[in-house]
C-alpha positions, 0 to 999 in steps of 0.5 A: 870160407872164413875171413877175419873181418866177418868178427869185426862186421859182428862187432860194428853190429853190436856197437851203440855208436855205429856208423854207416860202414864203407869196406874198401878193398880192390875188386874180387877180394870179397866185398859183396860175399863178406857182406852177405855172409855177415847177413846170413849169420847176424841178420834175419834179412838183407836189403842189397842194392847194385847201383851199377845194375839198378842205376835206377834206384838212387832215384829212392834216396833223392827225396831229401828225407829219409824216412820217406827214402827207407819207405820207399826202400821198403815198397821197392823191395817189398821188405819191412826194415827192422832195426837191428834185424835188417842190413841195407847194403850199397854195392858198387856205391861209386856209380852215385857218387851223390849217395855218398855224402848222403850216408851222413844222414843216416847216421845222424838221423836213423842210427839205429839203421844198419849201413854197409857199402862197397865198390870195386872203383871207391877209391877214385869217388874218394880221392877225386870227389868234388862234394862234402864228405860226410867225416865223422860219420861213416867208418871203414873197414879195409879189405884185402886177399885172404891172409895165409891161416883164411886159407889154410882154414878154406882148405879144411885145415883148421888143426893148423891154423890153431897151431898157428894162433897158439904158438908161443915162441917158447913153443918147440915145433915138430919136423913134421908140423913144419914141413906140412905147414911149408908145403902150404906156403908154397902152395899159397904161392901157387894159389894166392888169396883171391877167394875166387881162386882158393875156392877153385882150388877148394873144389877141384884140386886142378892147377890148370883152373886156379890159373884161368881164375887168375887170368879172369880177375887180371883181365877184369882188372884190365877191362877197368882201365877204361873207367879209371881216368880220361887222363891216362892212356889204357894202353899205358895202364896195361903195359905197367899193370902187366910189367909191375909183377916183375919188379917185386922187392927192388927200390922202384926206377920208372925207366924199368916200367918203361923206358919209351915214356916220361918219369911223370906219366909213369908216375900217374899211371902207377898212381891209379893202380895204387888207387885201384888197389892193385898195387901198393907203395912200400915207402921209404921211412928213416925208422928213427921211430913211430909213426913210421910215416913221419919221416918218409921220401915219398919218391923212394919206394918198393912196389908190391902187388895186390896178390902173391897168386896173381904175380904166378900167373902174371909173371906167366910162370906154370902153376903146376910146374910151380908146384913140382919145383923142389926150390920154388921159394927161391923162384925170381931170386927171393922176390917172392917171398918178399910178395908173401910177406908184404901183402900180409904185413900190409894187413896185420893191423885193425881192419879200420887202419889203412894199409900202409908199410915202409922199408929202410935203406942206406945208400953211399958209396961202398956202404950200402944197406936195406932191410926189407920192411919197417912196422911198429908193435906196441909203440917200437920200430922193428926191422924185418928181414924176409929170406926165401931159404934158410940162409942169407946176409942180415948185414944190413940188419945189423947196420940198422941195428946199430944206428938205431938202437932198438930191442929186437929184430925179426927174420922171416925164412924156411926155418923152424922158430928161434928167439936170440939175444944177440950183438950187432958187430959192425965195424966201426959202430958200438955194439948193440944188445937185441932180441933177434927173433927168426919166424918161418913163413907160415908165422906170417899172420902171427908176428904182430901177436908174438911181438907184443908177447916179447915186448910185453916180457922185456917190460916185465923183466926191466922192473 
């Protein structure tokens, strides 16, 4: 199995001024395994610590020196620590939150030292802590599923995933090619990128066990409600979890979670799923320019799930029917190909950047308008529109066109790769000249690469 952030471990590893390194992600995405991959391949050993496990070992790191807590490390485990041939790892570091601000010290006074840590439930140590955080002197890496092309690659596809990395939008791609890589997409709904259930899929080629993984990390996220908050019921944590699949790609109204509970609670619950991140906010930004969360309505946003597979299965839709239907990239009415492209774009930046994703929308009275989702590439706002088949209205592109005067637009769908130079025409509105660049779903994990291409070309022509 491949994963992009194997290269960005490498590279922390190399850097003179490494930090200790935190990978956050939600739980069952790949922490531990990233880990011990990037061990086996760029250490000679590997030092873990399960904290939820062996409570016991934080007694180590109570000493108040660290020198004697790396002695006594080496004691525990009977393994010598070698700078820059060990990696000490701190799994499930949330259940001694004492630990962390002590990781501050290994960067200050044992930077030689290489400091990985993970945990399923990190983020609430980090937004609920009551201690000093240790700033400047830790780092992050942010994980989530398998993007499409890790997929394709832990399929054994790795001529179409090179395909993929080198296509230029000059590039002509083959009937053939296309439809290949199209039944992929779909098969990437099916599946989705939790590596439990790629790896399933790897190995037995059955629909039937991707479905019963999928149903295995819903119900672990489930059995975590408990550990969440004293505050918030688990039972109203369940019923939003399991309701949230269904409201894909719609501006969020809290009577639809639950119409029996208050605004706030709803508010609270979805809150912590947020922070378990299970489910993301795609927030509404005006998109008069960067950053795009400069201008934002924190009360106006899209939800989107962690994972387009876990949405299958939550939404209790049959995988191997899934696969049979002819028109499954318009199942729920194009919500899913919103949920495709979402979780991707949610991770297209440097894997030390938050995840975050906005969209745009306009609404008066008989002049309404939305485009799906806003992202910024080389310092431009670019609107991107997701189509599930090959056509479909781009008013609302136009519109935004329009009022925001910007020099080029992108359109996901079922189609084959084109890149325009058009004109919006809205009524009433003067014209606007920009490149109206149309990918097919499977250039997901490209747009950001293929976009700075374009722009870097527009610069060149201007002079």
């Amino acid at each position: 199995m491949f994963r992009r952030a194997l290269s960005d471990i490498d590279e922390w590893k190399n850097r003179t001024d490494r930090k200790p390194l935190i990978i956050r992600g939600a739980r069952q995405v790949g922490k531990t395994w990233l880990v011990r991959e990037a061990a086996r391949k760029h250490f000679e050993n590997l030092i873990e610590i399960n904290f939820d496990k062996t409570p016991d070992k934080a007694q180590l790191f109570k000493t108040g020196d660290i020198e004697k807590s790396l002695q006594l490390l080496e004691i525990d485990t009977n393994t010598e620590i070698v700078p820059g041939k060990t990696l000490i790892f701190f799994d499930e570091i949330q259940a001694v939150p004492s630990l962390l601000p002590l990781l501050r010290y290994f960067f200050e006074e044992r930077p030689d030292i290489h400091i990985l840590a993970a945990g399923s439930l990190l983020e609430f140590l980090l937004a609920e802590h009551d201690f000093s955080m240790p700033v400047g002197r830790i780092e992050y890496l942010h994980l989530g599923p398998m993007d499409f092309e890790e997929f394709l690659l832990g399929l054994g596809q790795d001529r179409l995933s090179h395909f993929l990395n080198v296509f230029s939008l000059e590039d002509r791609i083959p009937e053939s090619i296309h439809n290949n890589l199209m039944y992929y997409v779909r098969l990437f709904w099916i599946i989705g990128g939790m590596p439990a259930a790629v790896k399933r899929y790897g190995s037995e080629q059955n629909f039937t066990a991707v479905e019963r993984e999928h149903e295995s990390i819903l119900q672990t996220y489930e059995d975590d409600f408990s550990k969440y908050s004293q505050r918030i019921h688990s039972e109203r944590l369940r019923r939003v979890f399991r309701r949230l699949p269904s409201l894909i790609g719609g501006k969020l109204k809290y009577v639809n979670l639950d119409p029996n509970e208050k605004s706030r609670d709803l508010a609270d619950t979805l809150h912590l799923l947020e922070l378990a991140r299970i489910s993301y906010p795609v927030r509404h930004s005006a998109g008069n320019g960067v950053p795009l969360g400069a201008e934002v309505k924190e009360r106006d946003f899209k939800p989107l799930f962690l994972d387009i597979g876990l949405v299958t299965t939550g939404l209790s839709l049959n995988l191997a029917d899934l696969h049979a239907e002819k028109e499954l990239l318009m199942i729920n009415n194009g919500a899913m190909a919103e949920q495709f492209v979402g979780q991707h774009l949610l991770y297209r930046q440097q894997s030390y950047k938050r995840p975050e994703l906005y969209y745009w929308n306009r609404e008066k009275r008989n002049s309404q308008a939305e485009v799906d989702y806003l992202i910024s590439v080389s310092g431009q706002v670019v609107p991107v529109e997701v189509k599930a088949g090959k056509i479909g209205s781009l008013k609302s592109l136009q519109v935004f066109m329009s009022e925001k005067k910007l020099p080029a637009a992108v359109r996901f769908n079922s189609m084959v790769s084109s890149c325009l130079e058009t004109r919006s025409a809205i009524a009433g509105k003067d014209s606007v000249n920009f490149s109206f660049i149309s990918l097919p779903l499977y250039l997901v994990c490209q747009v950001e690469r293929l976009l700075q291409k374009h722009f870097a070309g527009l610069h060149s022509s201007s002079r």
